[in-house]
TORKOL-4160 file (C-alpha; in steps of 0.2 Angstrom, whole numbers, padded with zeros to 4 digits, m for minus):
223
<pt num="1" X="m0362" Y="m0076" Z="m0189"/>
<pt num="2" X="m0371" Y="m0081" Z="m0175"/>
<pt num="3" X="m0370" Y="m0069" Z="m0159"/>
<pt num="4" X="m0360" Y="m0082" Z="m0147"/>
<pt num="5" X="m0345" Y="m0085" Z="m0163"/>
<pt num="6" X="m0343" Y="m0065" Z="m0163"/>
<pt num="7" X="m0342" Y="m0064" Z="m0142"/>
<pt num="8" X="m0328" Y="m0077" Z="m0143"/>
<pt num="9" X="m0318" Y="m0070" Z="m0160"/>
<pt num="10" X="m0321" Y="m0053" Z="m0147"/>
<pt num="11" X="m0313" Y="m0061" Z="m0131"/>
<pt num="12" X="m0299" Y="m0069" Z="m0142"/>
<pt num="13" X="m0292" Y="m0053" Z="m0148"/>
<pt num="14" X="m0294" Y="m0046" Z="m0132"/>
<pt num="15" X="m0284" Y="m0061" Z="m0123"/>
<pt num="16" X="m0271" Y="m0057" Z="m0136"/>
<pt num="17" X="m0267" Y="m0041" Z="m0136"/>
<pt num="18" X="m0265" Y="m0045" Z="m0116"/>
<pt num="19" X="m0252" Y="m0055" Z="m0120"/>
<pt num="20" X="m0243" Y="m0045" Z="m0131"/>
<pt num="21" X="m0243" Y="m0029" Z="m0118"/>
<pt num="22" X="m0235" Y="m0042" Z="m0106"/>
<pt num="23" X="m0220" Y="m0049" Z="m0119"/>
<pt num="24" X="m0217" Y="m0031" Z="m0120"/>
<pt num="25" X="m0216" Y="m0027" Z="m0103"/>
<pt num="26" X="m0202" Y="m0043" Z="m0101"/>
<pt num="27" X="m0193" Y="m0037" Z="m0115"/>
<pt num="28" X="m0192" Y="m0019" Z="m0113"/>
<pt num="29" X="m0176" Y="m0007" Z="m0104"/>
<pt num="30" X="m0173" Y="m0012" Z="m0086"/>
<pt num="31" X="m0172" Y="m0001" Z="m0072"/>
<pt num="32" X="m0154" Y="0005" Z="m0077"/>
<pt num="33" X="m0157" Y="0007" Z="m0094"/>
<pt num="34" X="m0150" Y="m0007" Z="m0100"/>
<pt num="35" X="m0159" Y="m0017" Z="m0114"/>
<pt num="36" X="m0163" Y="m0035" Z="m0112"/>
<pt num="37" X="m0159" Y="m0035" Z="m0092"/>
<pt num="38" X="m0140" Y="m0036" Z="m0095"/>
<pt num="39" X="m0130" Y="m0024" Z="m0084"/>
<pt num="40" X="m0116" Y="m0016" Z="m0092"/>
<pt num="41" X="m0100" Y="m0016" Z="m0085"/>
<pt num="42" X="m0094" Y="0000" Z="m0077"/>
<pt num="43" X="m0075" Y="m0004" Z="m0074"/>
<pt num="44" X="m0063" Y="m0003" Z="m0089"/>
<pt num="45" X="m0044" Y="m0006" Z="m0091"/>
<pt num="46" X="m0033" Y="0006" Z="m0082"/>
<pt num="47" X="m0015" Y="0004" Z="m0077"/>
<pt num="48" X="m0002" Y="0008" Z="m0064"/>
<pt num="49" X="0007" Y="0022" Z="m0069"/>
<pt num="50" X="0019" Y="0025" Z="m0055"/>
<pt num="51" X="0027" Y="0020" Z="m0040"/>
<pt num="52" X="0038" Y="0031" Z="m0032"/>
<pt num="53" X="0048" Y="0035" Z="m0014"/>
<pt num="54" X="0042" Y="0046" Z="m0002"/>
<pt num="55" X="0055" Y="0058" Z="0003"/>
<pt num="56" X="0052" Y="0063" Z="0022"/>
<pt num="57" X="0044" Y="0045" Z="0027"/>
<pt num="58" X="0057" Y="0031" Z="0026"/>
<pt num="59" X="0054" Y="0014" Z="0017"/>
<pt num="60" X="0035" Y="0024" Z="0013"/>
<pt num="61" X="0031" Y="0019" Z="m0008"/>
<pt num="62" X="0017" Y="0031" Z="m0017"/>
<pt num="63" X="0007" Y="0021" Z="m0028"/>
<pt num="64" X="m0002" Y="0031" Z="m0044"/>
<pt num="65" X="m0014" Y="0025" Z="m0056"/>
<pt num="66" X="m0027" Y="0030" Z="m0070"/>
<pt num="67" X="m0045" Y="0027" Z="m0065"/>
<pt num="68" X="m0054" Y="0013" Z="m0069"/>
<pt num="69" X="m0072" Y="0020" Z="m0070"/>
<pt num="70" X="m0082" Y="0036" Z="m0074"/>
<pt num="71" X="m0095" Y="0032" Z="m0057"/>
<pt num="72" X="m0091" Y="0036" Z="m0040"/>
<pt num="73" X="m0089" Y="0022" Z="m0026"/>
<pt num="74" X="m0076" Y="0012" Z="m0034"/>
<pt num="75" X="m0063" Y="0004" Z="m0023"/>
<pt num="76" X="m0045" Y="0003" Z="m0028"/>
<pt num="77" X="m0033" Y="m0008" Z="m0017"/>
<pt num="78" X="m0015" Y="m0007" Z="m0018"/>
<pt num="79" X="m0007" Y="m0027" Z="m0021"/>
<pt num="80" X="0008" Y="m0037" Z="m0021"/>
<pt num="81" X="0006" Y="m0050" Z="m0034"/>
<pt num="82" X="0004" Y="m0068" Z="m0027"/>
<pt num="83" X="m0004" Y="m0081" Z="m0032"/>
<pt num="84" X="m0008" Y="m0090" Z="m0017"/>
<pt num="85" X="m0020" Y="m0076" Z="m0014"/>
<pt num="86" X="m0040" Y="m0071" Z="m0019"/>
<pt num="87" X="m0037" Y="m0064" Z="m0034"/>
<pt num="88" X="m0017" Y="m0063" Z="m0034"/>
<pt num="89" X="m0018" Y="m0050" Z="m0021"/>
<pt num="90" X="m0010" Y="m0048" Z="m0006"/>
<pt num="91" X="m0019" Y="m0032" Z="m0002"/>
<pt num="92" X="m0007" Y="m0018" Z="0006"/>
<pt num="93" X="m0022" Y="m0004" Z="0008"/>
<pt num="94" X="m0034" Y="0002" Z="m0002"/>
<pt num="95" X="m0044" Y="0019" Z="m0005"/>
<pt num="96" X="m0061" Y="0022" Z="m0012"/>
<pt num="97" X="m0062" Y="0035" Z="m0029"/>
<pt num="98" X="m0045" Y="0040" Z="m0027"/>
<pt num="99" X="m0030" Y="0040" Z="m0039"/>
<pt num="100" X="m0016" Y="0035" Z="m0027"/>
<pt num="101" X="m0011" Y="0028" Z="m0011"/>
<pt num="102" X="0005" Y="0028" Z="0001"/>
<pt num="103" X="0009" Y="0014" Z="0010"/>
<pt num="104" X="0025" Y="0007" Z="0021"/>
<pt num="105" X="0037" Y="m0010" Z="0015"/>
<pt num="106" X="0045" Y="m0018" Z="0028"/>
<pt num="107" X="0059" Y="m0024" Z="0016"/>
<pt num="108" X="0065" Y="m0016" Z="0002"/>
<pt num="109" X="0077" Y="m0028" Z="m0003"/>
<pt num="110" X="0065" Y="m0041" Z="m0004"/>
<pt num="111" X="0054" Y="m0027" Z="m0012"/>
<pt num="112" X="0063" Y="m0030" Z="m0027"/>
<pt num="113" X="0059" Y="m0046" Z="m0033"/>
<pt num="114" X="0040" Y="m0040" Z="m0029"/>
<pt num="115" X="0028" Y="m0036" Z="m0043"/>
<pt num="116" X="0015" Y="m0021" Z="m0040"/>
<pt num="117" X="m0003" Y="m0018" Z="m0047"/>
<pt num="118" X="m0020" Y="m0011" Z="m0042"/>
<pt num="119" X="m0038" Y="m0021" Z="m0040"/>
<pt num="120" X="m0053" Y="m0009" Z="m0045"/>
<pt num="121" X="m0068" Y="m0015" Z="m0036"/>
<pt num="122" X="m0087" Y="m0011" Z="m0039"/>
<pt num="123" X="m0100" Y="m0019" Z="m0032"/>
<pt num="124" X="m0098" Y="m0037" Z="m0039"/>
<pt num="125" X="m0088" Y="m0031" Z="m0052"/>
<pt num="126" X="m0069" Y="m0031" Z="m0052"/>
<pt num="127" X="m0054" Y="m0026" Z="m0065"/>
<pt num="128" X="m0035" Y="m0027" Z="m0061"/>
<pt num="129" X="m0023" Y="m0014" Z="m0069"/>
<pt num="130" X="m0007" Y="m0018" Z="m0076"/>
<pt num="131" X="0009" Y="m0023" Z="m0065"/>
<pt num="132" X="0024" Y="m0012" Z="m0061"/>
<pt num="133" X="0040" Y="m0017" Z="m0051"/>
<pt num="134" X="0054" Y="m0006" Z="m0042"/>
<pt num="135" X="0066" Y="0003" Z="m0052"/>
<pt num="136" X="0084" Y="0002" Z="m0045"/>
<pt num="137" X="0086" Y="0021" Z="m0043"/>
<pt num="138" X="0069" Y="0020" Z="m0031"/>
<pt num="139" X="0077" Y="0006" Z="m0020"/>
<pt num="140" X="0093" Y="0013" Z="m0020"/>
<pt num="141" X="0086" Y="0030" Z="m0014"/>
<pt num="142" X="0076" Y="0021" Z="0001"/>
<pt num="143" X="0092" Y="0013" Z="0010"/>
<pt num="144" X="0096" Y="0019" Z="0026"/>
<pt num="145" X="0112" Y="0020" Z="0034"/>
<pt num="146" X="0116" Y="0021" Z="0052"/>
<pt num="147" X="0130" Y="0034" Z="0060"/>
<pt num="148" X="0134" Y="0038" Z="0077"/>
<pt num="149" X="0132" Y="0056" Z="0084"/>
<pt num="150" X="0149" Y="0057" Z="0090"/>
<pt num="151" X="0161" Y="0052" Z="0078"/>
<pt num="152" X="0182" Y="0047" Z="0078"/>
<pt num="153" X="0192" Y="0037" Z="0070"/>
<pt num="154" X="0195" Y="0020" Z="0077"/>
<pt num="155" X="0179" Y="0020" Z="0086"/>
<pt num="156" X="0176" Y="0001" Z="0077"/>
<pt num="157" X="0157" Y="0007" Z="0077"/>
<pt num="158" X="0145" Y="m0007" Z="0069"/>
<pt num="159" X="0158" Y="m0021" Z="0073"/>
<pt num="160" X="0143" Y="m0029" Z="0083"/>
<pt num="161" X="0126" Y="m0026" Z="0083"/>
<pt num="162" X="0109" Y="m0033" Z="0084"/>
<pt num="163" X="0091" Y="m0031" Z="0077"/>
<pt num="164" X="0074" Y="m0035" Z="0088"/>
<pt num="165" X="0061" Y="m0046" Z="0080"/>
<pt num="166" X="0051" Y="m0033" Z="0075"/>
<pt num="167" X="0062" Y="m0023" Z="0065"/>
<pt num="168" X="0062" Y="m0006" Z="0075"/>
<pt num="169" X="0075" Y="m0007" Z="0087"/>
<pt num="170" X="0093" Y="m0007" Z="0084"/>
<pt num="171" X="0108" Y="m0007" Z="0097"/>
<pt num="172" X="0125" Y="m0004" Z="0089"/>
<pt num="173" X="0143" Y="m0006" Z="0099"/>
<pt num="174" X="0156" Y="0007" Z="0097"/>
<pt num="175" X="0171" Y="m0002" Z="0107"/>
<pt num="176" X="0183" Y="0011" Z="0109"/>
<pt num="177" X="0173" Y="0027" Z="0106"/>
<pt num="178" X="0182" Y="0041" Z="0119"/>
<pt num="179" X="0167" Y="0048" Z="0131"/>
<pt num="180" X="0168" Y="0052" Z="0148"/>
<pt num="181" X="0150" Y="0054" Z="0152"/>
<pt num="182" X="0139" Y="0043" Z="0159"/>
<pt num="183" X="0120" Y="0037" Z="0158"/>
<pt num="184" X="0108" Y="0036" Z="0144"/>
<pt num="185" X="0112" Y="0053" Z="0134"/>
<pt num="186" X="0098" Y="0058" Z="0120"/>
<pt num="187" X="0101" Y="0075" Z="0118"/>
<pt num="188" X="0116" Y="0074" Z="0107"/>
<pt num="189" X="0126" Y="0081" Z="0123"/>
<pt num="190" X="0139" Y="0068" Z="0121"/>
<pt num="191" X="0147" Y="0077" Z="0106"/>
<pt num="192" X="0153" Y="0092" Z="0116"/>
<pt num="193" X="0160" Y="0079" Z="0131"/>
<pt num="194" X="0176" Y="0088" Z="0137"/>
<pt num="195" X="0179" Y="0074" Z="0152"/>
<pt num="196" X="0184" Y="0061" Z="0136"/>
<pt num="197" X="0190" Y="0044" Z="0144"/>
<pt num="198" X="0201" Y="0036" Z="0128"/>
<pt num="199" X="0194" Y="0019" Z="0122"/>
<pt num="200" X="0179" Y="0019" Z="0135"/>
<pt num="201" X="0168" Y="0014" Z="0122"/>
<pt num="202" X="0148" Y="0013" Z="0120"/>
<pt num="203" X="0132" Y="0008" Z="0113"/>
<pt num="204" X="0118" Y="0017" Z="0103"/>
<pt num="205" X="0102" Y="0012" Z="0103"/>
<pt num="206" X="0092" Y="0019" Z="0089"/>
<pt num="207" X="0073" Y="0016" Z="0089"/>
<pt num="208" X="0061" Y="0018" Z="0076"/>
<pt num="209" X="0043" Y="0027" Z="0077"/>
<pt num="210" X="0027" Y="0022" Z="0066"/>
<pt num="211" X="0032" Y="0035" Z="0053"/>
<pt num="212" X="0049" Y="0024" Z="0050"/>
<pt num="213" X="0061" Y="0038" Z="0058"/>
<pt num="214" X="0074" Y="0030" Z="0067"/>
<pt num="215" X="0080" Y="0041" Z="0082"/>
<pt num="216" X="0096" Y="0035" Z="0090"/>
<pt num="217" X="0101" Y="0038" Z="0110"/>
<pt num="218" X="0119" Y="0034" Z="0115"/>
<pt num="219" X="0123" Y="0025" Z="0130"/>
<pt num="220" X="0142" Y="0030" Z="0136"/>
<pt num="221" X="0153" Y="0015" Z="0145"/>
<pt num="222" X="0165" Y="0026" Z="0154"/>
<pt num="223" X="0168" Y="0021" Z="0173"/>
């Protein structure tokens, strides 16, 4: 063999084993451990496991649910299921690595014919959880009624009444409530009236404040 043929049988072997470091570099574990370059998911199935009223914040629902991953950074948004929206979602908040969320209807009634579930979101990645819907027994527990501070028989309270457009201010007629006093009373003072004017009527005006408490004033019609 001359010298030439072993220099180029030397070279070849070289050139080869070359190529052979590089295919393993191509084919070896990526940056996040993951053989072949496919990322693994890191959301799982989960579900809704509650929704429950909140006692001391009208028409306010507490959503629970199991968790959806074992990383950190995973956002979970609270949805009412339509499907005229991104991913069936209409989103009514959302929190990030937590296991639950409060948030406010506006109508309950309509609340009933709504189904609930929770959008697990990481990075690119997202998962849905099961779906829930209100039990009776939460609805019925979240209706509000509506009295007037000073109470008598005949009084026809709630014969008229009217609602703004945005839902927090309601004006109520009692027509022949007996008061005597006169102006804008928000005190409650109107109970212990002694001045009573039979049949003078009046109105209440109850307000509601961002935390859904309605706080009523009464508006006395004597002359």
């Amino acid at each position: 063999m001359s010298k030439w043929t072993l220099l180029t049988v030397v070279l070849l072997s070289l050139l080869q084993i070359g190529c052979g470091q590089g295919g393993d570099e191509k084919t070896g574990d990526n940056e996040n451990g993951n053989d072949g370059g496919m990322i693994s998911p890191v959301l799982t199935s989960f579900n809704l496991s509650g929704v429950s009223r909140l006692v001391d914040i009208a028409k306010a629902l507490t959503f629970t649910w199991t968790s959806a991953s074992n990383v950190t950074g995973v956002r979970y948004t609270v949805c009412e299921l339509n499907t005229g929206k991104e991913h069936n979602c209409k989103a009514l908040g959302s929190v990030v690595d937590a296991l639950s969320l409060t948030v406010l209807v506006e109508n309950i009634v309509a609340s009933l014919s709504k189904d609930y579930f929770i959008l697990a979101n990481k990075e690119r990645e997202e998962e849905a959880s099961s779906e829930l819907n209100l039990g009776l027994d939460t609805v019925n527990h979240m209706v509000e009624y509506f009295k007037p501070s000073n109470t008598g028989a005949d009084d026809n309270f709630g014969v008229s009444l009217a609602l703004s457009g945005d839902n927090k201010t309601l004006v109520v007629r009692a027509y022949y409530e007996d008061n005597g006093v006169k102006g804008v009373i928000s005190n409650g003072s109107e109970i212990t009236d002694v001045s009573t004017v039979v049949d003078s009527g009046a109105v209440y005006v109850f307000t509601r404040n961002n935390r859904g408490i309605w706080h009523p004033k009464c508006i006395p019609q004597s002359v």
